[in-house]
N, C-alpha and C positions, 0 to 999 in steps of 0.2 A: 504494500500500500504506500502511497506518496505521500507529502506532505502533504497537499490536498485532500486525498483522502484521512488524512488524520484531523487535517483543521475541519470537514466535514461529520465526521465522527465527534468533535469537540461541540462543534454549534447544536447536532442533535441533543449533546448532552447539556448545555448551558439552557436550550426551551425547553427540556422534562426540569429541568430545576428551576429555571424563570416560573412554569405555571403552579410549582410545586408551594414557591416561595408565594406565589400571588394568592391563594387557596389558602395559607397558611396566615398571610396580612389579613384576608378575609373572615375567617376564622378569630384572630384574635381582638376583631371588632365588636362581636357579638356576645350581650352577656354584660354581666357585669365586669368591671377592669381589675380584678384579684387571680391570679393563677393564667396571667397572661402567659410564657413561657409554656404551658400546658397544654395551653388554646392554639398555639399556632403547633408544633409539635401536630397536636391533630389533626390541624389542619392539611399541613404537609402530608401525613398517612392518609389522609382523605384525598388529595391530590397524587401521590402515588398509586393509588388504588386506581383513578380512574383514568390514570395514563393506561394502567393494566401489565400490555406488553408490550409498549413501547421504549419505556423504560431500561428497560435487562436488554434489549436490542441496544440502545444507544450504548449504554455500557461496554459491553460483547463487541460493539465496531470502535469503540475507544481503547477495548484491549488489542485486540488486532493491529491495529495501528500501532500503538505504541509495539508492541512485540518484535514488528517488523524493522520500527529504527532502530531497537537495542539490538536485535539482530546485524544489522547493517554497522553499527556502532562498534559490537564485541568481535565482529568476522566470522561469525558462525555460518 
């Protein structure tokens, strides 16, 4: 995989964690404001949940990527 392909592998990862983060600011709106830390937390597992498998994909082409520089890097 290219750098390309890695910095694309990075961007999928950065929007499962952008909507992850947004779901989780959402969450910690709601409610009263004590056990905020808690609220987003959930909210974040509420946003991982509904990425589903998109998620563990982004990941999985983030390790790929990376594999193949340490590869190219160590000479293997």
């Amino acid at each position: 995989m290219s750098i390309v392909g890695y910095l694309k592998a990075l961007m999928g990862l950065i929007v499962c964690v952008a909507f992850m983060s947004m779901v989780g600011l959402v969450a910690a709106f709601i409610g009263p404001n004590h056990g905020v830390e808690i609220k987003i937390l959930i909210g974040m597992t509420i946003g991982a949940m509904i990425l589903g498998p998109r998620l563990p994909k982004s990941l999985h082409a983030l390790y790929l990527a990376n594999y193949e520089v340490l590869k190219k890097l160590l000479g293997k």
